[in-house]
Structures are given as structure tokens and as C-alpha cells.
C-alpha positions as CSV (number, residue, x, y, z in Angstrom):
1,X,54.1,120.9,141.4
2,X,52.2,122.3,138.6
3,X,55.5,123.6,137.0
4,X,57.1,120.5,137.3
5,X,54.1,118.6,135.5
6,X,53.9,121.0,132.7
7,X,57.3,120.5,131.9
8,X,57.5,116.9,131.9
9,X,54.3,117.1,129.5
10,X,56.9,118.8,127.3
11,X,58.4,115.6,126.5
12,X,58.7,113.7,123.0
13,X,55.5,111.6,122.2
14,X,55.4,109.0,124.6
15,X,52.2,107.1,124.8
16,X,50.0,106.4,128.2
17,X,51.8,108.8,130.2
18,X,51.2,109.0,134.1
19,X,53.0,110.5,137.0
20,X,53.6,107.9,140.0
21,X,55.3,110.2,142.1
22,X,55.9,114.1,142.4
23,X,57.3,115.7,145.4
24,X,59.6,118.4,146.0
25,X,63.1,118.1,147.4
26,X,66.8,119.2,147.9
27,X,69.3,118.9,145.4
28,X,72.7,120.2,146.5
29,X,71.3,122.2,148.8
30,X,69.0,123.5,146.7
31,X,65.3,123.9,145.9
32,X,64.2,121.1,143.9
33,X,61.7,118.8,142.6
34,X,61.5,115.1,141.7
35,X,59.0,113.6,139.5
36,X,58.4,110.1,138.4
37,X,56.7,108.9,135.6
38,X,55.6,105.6,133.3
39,X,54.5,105.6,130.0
40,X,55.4,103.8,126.9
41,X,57.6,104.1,124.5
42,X,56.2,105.0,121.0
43,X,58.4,102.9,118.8
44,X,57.3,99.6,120.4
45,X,55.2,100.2,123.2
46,X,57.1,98.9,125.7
47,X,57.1,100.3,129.2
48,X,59.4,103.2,130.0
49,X,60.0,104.9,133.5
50,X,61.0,108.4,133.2
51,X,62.4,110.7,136.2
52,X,62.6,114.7,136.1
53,X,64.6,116.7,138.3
54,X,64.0,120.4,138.6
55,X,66.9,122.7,140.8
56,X,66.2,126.2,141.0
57,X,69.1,128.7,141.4
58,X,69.0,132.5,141.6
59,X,67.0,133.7,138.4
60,X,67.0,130.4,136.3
61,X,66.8,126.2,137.0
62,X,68.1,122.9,135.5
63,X,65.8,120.4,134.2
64,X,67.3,116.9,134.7
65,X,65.7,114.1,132.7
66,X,66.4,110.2,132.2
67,X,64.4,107.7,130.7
68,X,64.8,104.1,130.4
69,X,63.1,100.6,129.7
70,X,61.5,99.8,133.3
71,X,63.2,96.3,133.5
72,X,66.5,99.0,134.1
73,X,64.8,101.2,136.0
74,X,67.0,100.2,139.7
75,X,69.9,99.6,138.0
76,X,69.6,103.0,136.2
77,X,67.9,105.3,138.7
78,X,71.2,105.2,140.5
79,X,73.1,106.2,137.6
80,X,70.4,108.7,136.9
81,X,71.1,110.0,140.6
82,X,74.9,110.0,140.4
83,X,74.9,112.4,137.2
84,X,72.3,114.6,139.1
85,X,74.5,115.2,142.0
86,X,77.7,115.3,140.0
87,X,76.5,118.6,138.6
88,X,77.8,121.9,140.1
89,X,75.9,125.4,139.4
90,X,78.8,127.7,138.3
């Protein structure tokens, strides 16, 4: 959990952000951790959901972000999901 947090405070400068959800799970049958987020964007202001994906492997992980207005967040969260298990480890 405190990983995943730190990395997702690595982000570009988005305004008001807050975690609404943090857990860990699997992702292709591996380790792996979700964490949701809301914040604003800093160009306008307006409200942004963000989602991080963390899947460890043997000696390294992928960091899996996507961002979008939250008025797009359903229709994108799937989206979001289908690129995440689309990806293989080689």
C-alpha cells in the first residue's frame, strides 16, 4: 500500500489529489495492486479520476496508469481494464 501511494504521488501536478480506493489484487495471475484516485486537473480544474495498477514480476513491476475527465470515468475504466489485461510479461 505504501509503495503503491508513493508512486502515484509521482504524478504530474494535479490539484486536490485523494485516494478513494487502494487495495491489492491479481493481475494475470500475478501480484498486484489497484489504486483509485480523484483530483483535478490543473489546466481547468475540472475533476479527473485517475487509476494505477501496479504487477510485480520476478525482480521488477509495471506501473499501469490512466486518467480521464470523471464524466468518462465508466465508459473508460473499461477500456483502462482491457489494455491492463492485454499486456503479457515477456
Amino acid at each position: 500500500d505504501q509503495f503503491a501511494r508513493l508512486a502515484l504521488s509521482g504524478l504530474p501536478p494535479l490539484k486536490e489529489v485523494r485516494i478513494i480506493n487502494s487495495e491489492p489484487m491479481r493481475i494475470g495471475g500475478q501480484p498486484g495492486y489497484e489504486t483509485r484516485a480523484e483530483g483535478k486537473a490543473p489546466q481547468d480544474g475540472s475533476d479527473v479520476v485517475i487509476v494505477q495498477w501496479l504487477r510485480f514480476g520476478t525482480g521488477a513491476y509495471l506501473r499501469i496508469l490512466g486518467l480521464t475527465p470523471k464524466k468518462e470515468w465508466t465508459r473508460n475504466f473499461m477500456r483502462f481494464r482491457a489494455v491492463r489485461d492485454a499486456m503479457e510479461p515477456r
